[in-house]
C-alpha positions in Angstrom: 53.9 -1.0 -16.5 54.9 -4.1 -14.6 52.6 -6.5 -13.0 52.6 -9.3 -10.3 51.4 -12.2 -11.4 50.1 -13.5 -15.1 46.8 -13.6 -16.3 46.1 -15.4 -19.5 43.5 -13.0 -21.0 42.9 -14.9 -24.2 40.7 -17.7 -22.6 37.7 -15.1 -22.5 35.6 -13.8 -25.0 34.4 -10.7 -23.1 38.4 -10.5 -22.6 39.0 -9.9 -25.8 39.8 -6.2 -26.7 39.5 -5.0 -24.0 43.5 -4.9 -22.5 42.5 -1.0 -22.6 40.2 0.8 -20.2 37.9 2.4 -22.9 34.7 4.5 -21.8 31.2 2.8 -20.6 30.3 1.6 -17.6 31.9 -1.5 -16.2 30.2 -2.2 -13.3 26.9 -4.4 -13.3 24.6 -3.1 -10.4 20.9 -4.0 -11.5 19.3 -5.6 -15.0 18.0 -5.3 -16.9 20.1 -2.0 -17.7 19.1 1.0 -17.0 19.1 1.9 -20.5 15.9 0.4 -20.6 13.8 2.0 -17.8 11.4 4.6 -19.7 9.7 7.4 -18.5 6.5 6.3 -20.2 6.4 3.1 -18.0 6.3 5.5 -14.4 2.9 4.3 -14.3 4.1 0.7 -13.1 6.0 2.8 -10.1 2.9 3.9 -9.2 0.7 0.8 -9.3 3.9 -1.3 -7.5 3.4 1.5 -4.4 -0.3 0.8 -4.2 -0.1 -2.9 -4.0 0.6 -5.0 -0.8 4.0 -6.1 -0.3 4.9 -9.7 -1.0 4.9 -11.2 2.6 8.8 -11.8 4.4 10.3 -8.8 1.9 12.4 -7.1 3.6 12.5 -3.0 3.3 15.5 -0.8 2.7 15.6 2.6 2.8 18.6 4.4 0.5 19.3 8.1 0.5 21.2 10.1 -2.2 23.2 13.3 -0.6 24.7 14.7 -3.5 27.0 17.1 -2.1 30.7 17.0 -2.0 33.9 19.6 -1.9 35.2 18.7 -5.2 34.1 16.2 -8.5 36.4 13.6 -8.7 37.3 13.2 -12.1 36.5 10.1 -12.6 32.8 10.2 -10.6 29.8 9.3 -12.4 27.6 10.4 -9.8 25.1 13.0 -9.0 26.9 15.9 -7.0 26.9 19.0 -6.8 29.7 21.6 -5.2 27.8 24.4 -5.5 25.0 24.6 -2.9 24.8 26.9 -0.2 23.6 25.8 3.3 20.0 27.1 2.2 19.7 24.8 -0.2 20.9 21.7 1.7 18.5 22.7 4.3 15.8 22.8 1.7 17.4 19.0 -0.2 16.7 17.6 3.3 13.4 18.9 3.7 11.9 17.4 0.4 14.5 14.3 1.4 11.9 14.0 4.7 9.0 14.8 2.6 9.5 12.2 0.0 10.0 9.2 2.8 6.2 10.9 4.0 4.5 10.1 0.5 6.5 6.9 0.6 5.3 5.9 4.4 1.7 6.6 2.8 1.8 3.9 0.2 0.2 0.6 0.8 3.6 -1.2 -0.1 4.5 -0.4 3.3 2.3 -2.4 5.1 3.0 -2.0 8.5 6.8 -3.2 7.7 9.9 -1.3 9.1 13.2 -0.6 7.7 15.9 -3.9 8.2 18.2 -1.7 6.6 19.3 2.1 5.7 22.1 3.3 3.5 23.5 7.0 3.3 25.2 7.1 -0.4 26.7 10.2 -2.1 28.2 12.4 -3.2 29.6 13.1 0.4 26.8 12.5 3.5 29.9 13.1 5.9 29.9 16.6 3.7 26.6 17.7 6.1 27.0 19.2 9.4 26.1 18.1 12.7 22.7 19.8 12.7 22.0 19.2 9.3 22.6 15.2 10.0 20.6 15.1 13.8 17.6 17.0 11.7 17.7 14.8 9.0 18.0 11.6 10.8 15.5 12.4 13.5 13.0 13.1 11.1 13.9 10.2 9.3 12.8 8.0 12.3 10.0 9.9 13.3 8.3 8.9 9.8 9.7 5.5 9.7 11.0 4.0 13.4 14.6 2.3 13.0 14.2 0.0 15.7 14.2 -3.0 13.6 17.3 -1.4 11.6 20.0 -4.1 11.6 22.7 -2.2 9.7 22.8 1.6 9.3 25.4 2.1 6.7 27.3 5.6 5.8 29.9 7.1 3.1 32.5 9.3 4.2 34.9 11.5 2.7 37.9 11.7 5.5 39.0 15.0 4.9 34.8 16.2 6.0 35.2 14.3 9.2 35.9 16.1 12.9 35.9 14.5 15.9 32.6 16.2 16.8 31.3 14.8 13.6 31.9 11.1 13.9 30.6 10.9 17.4 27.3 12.4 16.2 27.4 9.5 13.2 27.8 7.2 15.7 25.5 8.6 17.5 22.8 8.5 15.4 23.5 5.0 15.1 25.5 4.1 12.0 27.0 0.6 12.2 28.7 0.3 9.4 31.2 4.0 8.6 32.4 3.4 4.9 36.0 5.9 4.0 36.5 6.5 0.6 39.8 6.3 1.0 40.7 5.1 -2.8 44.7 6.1 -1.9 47.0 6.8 0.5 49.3 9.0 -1.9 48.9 12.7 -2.0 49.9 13.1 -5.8 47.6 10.6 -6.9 44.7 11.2 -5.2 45.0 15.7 -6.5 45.8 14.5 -10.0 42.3 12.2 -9.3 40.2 14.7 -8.2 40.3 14.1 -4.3 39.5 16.5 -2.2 41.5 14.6 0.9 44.8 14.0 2.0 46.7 11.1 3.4 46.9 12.7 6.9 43.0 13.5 7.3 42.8 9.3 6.7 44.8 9.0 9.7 43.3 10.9 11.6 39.9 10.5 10.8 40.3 6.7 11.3 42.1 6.7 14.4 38.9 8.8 16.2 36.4 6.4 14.5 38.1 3.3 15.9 38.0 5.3 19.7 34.4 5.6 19.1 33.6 1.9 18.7 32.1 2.0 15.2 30.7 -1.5 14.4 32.5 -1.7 11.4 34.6 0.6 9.1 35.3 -0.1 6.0 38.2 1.3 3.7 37.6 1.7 -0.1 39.9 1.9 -2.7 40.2 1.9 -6.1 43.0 0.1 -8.4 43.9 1.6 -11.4 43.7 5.7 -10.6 45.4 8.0 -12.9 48.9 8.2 -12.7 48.8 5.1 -10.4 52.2 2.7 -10.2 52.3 -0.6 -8.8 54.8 0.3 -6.3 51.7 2.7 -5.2 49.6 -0.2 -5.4 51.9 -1.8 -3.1 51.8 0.7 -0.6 48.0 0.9 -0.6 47.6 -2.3 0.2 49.8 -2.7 2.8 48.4 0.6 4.8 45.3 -1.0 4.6 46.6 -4.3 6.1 48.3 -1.9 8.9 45.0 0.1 9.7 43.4 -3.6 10.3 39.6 -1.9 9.5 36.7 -5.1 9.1 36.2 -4.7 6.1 38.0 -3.4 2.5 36.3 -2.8 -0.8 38.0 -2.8 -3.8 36.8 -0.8 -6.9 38.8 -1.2 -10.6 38.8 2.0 -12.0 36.4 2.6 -15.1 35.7 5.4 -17.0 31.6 6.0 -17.7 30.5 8.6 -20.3 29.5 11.1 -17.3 33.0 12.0 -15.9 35.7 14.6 -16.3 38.1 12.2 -17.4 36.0 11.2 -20.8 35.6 14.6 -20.9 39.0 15.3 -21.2 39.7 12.0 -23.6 36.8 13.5 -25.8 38.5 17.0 -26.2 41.6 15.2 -26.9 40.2 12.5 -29.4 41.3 9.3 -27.3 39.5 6.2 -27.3 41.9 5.0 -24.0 41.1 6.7 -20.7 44.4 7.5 -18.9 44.3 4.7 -16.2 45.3 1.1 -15.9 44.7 -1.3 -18.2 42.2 -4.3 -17.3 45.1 -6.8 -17.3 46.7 -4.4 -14.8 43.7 -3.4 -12.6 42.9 -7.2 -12.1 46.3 -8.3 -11.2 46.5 -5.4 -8.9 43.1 -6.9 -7.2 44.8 -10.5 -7.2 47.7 -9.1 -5.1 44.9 -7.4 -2.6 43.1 -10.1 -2.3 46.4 -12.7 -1.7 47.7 -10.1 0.9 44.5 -9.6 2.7 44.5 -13.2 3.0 48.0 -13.6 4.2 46.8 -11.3 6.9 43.8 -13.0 8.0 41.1 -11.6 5.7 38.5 -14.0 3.7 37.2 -12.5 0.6 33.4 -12.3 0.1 32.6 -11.0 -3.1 34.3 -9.7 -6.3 35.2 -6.3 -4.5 35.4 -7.3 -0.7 37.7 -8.7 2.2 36.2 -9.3 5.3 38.4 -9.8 8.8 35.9 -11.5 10.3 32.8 -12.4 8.2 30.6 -13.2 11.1 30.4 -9.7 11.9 31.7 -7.4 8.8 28.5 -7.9 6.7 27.1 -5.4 4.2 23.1 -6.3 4.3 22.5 -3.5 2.1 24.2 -5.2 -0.4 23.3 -8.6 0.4 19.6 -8.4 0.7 19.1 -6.2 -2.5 20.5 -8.8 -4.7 18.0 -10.6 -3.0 15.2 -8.7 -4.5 14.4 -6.9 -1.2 12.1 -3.5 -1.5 14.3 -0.3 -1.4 12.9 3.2 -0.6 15.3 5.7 -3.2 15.3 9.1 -1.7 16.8 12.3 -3.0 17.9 13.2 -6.6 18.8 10.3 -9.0 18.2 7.3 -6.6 16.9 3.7 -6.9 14.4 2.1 -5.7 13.0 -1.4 -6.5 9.5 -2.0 -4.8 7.5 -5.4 -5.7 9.7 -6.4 -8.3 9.2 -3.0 -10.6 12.5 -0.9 -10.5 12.2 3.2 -11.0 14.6 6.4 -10.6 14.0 10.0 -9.6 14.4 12.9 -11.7 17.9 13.0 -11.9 18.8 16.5 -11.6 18.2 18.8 -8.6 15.9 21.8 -9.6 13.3 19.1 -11.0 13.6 16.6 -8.0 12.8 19.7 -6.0 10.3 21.2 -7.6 8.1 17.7 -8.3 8.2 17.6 -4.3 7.2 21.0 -3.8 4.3 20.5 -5.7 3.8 17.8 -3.1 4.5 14.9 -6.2 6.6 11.5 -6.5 10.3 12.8 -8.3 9.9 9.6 -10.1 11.2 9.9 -13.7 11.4 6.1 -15.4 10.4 2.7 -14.6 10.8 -0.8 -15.5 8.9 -3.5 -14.4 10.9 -6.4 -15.6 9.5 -10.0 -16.4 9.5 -13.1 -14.0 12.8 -14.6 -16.6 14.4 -10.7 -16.0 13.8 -11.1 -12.2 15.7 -14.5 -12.1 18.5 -13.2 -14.1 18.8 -10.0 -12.1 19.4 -12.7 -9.1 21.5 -14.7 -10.5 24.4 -12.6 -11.7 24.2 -9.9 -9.0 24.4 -13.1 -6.2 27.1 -14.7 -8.4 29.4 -12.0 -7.6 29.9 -12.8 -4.2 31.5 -16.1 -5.8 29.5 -18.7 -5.4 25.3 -19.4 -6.3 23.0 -22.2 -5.2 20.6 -23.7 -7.5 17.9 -24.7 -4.8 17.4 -20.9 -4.0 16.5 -20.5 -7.2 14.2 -23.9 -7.6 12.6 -23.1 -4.6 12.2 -18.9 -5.3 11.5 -19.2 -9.3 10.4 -22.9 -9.6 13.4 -22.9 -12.4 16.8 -25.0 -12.4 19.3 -22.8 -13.5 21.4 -25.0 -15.0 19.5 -26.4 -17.5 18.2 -22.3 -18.0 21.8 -21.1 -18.2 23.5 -24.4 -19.8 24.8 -23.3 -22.4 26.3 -20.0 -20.5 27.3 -22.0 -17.7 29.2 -25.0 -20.2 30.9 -21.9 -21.6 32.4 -20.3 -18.3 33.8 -23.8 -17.2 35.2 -24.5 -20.8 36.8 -20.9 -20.1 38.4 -22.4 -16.9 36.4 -19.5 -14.3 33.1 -21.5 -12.5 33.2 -25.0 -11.1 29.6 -26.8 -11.0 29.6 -28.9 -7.8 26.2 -30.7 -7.2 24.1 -27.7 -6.1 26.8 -25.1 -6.1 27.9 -23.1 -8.9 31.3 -21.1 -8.0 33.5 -18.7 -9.7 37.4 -19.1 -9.3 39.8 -16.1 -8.4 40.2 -15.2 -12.2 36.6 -15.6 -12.7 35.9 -13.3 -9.7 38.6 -10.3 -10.8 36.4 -10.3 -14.1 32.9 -10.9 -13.1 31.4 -7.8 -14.2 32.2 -8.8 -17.8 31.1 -12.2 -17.5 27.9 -11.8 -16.0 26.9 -9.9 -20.0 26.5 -13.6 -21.2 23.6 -14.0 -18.9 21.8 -10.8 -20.6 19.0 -11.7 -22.9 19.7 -10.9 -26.2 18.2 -7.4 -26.5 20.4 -6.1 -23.7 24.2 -6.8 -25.0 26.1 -4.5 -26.8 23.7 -1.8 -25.7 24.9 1.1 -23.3 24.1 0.1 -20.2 23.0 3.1 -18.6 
C-alpha cells in the first residue's frame, strides 16, 4: 500500500511493533483504565451522589441510545438491532426515570445542565415521537435553559427531512454524521448500514435548517480502504465545507466482529491499515483541511472556524466536569469518582424497574490519578499549560512528569516553551500511544478496558 508522505516510526518506543493494527483498544478516553473500575467499589458512586458538588463544576448530562440498523463490524459499542418499538418505548422510560433518581441527589445542587450529549448506537435511529417524548421529559426533570451545546450522533441513512427539523427543533446545536466514507463498497464490506447518496441528502436538508454546527466523521484505515479512497474522502469533505471534521484511525477492540472474524481465522493482524498508513492518511487530512481554511484543534479534529465549531462536551470533560451517564453501559464522572451502568440491557432495565441506580463499577481515583487523567486527555488537543495545573493541583508538571516529558522531546514530538508544553504534528497523529508513558506503573501493559 502506498503512502503520502514519510514517517520515521523508529524514533518511538510505543512505535515499536506496532506497524500492524493488532487487537485492543487504541483510543485513551478516561484513566485510570477502565480495567480498573470494580464492582465492589459502587459504594464510592453512591457516597460521590450524596455529597455537595465542588463549587463552579460544571454538569453534563450524556445519554447512551443503543439502537442502530446494523453492527458495524468494527463497533465496540453497546447496540442492539433487535428491539421492537415496545422496548424502545420502555429504554426511554427508565432513560427519564434514571435522570429522576439522578435530579434527587445532592450532587445536584441547584446546578443545571451546560451541556448534553446524545451518543450511540444510533439516536437519529428513534422516531419523531419517540425523540419529542424523550427530550421533553428530559427538560421537564432537568430545565436546558442554561444548555450551551446540545450535541447529537446521526447515522445519515436514519435521517428524513421531517426528522432533522424535529432535532433541530428540539434544540441540538451541534448534528454529528457518521459519515466514516463516502464509497459504497467500503462502507457494506464495513458494516454500514448507509450509502453515499443518503449523505448527500441528509446533509444538504441539515445545512437548510441552520444547524449550529455539523460535523462529519470519518475513519482512516476501514477495511478494504485504498489511498486513492482516502483521497476522495477527504476531498468530499473539503467540498461539503461542514464546521467541523473528526477524524477516527481505525482500531480493532476485543468486542467487534472483525476480532471475531481474526479469532476464527487464527490472525493476530486485523484486516485494516497499518498505523504507519492510518497516520499518514491523517497527516494528508489535516494538510488539506488546512489548505482549505481549516485549523486543527485536537488529535482527531478540524475546525473552519474555531470561534464557533466547539465541542464543550469534549472540552469540559477533560476538564473534570460532572457528567450524568444515562442508559445502558454509560459514563459518568461525579466529584471526581468515575462509575458505569450495567452494561447490558435486560439488567439496566430491570435495576430501574425496581426503582435502583443501574450502576455496576466504580473508581474513585487518587488526587496523582486526577492530575494525570487531566493532563493526557488535555494534551490531546496539542498543547497543555503548566499554571492550570499549579493553580488546579498545587503541582508543576514538569518537574512531576520530567522524566516523561525529557523523553517525548528527545523523541522529537513536544516542545516545552516557558509555560507551554506542545505536541508537534507527528506527536499529535500518535498521541494515544504516547500518553501510556504518563500511566503509573500498575496501569501499562494491562488491557485497558
Amino acid at each position: 500500500m502506498t503512502t503520502t508522505s514519510s514517517i520515521d516510526l523508529s524514533q518511538s518506543s510505543n512505535a515499536k511493533a506496532e506497524i500492524q493494527t493488532t487487537v485492543g483498544n487504541y483510543f485513551v478516553s478516561n484513566y485510570p483504565p477502565f480495567s480498573f473500575w470494580k464492582p465492589e467499589q459502587v459504594g464510592e458512586a453512591f457516597e460521590a451522589l450524596d455529597r455537595a458538588p465542588k463549587p463552579g463544576t460544571d454538569l453534563g448530562v450524556y445519554l447512551h441510545i443503543p439502537f442502530c440498523r446494523k453492527r458495524c463490524h468494527f463497533c465496540y459499542f453497546k447496540v442492539y438491532t433487535d428491539k421492537d418499538a415496545s422496548a424502545i418505548k420502555g429504554y426511554i422510560e427508565r432513560a427519564l426515570q434514571e435522570l429522576r433518581l439522578y435530579a434527587q441527589k445532592r450532587f445536584i445542587g441547584g446546578r443545571k445542565p451546560s451541556f448534553i450529549y446524545f451518543g450511540g448506537g444510533t439516536p437519529s435511529y428513534l422516531s419523531v415521537n419517540q425523540l419529542k417524548h424523550l427530550t421533553d421529559g428530559m427538560k421537564a426533570i432537568l430545565p436546558w435553559d442554561e444548555v450551551e451545546e446540545v450535541a447529537f450522533e446521526c447515522e445519515p441513512g436514519t435521517l428524513t427531512d421531517h426528522k432533522l427539523k424535529a432535532i433541530r427543533e428540539m434544540g441540538v446545536t451541534r448534528l454529528s454524521l457518521g459519515v466514516e466514507n463516502f464509497d459504497d463498497h467500503i462502507l457494506e464490506i464495513n458494516g454500514r448500514a448507509h450509502h453515499s447518496k443518503e449523505i448527500a441528502r441528509a446533509y444538504a436538508f441539515a445545512r437548510e435548517l441552520d444547524f449550529p454546527q455539523i460535523n462529519i466523521d470519518l475513519i482512516a484505515g476501514m477495511v478494504e480502504e485504498t489511498e486513492s479512497n482516502w483521497r476522495a474522502c477527504v476531498r468530499k469533505t473539503i467540498e461539503m465545507q461542514p464546521d467541523s471534521v473528526t477524524i477516527y484511525q481505525m482500531e480493532v477492540p476485543y468486542n467487534t466482529t472483525i476480532y471475531q472474524q481474526m479469532k476464527a481465522d487464527g490472525k493476530l493482524a486485523a484486516p485494516v491499515a497499518d498505523w504507519d498508513t492510518k497516520r499518514q492518511w491523517v497527516a494528508y487530512g489535516f494538510e488539506e483541511l488546512e489548505k482549505a481554511g481549516y485549523s486543527v484543534g485536537s488529535a482527531y479534529t478540524a475546525v473552519k472556524n474555531k470561534d464557533t465549531a466547539t465541542f464543550l462536551y469534549r472540552d469540559r470533560l477533560w476538564a473534570g466536569a460532572d457528567l450524568i451517564g444515562l442508559g445502558v453501559a454509560s459514563f459518568g464522572h461525579v466529584g471526581g469518582t468515575h462509575f458505569q451502568n450495567q452494561h447490558n440491557f435486560e439488567p439496566y432495565v430491570e435495576a430501574l424497574s425496581d426503582g435502583k441506580f443501574p450502576i455496576y463499577r466504580a473508581l474513585t481515583p487518587t488526587e496523582d490519578e486526577r492530575l494525570i487523567r487531566e493532563v493526557i486527555l488535555q494534551l490531546k488537543s496539542g498543547r497543555i499549560d503548566s499554571s492550570y495545573y499549579q493553580e488546579k493541583f498545587a503541582v508543576n508538571i514538569r518537574e512531576r512528569f520530567s522524566a516523561t516529558l525529557k523523553s517525548l522531546q528527545e523523541q522529537g514530538f513536544i516542545t516545552i516553551s516557558g509555560d507551554a508544553i506542545s505536541l508537534n504534528r507527528e506527536g499529535l497523529l500518535r498521541v494515544d500511544r504516547l500518553l501510556h508513558d504518563f500511566f503509573l506503573p500498575e496501569h501499562r501493559n494491562v488491557r485497558y478496558a
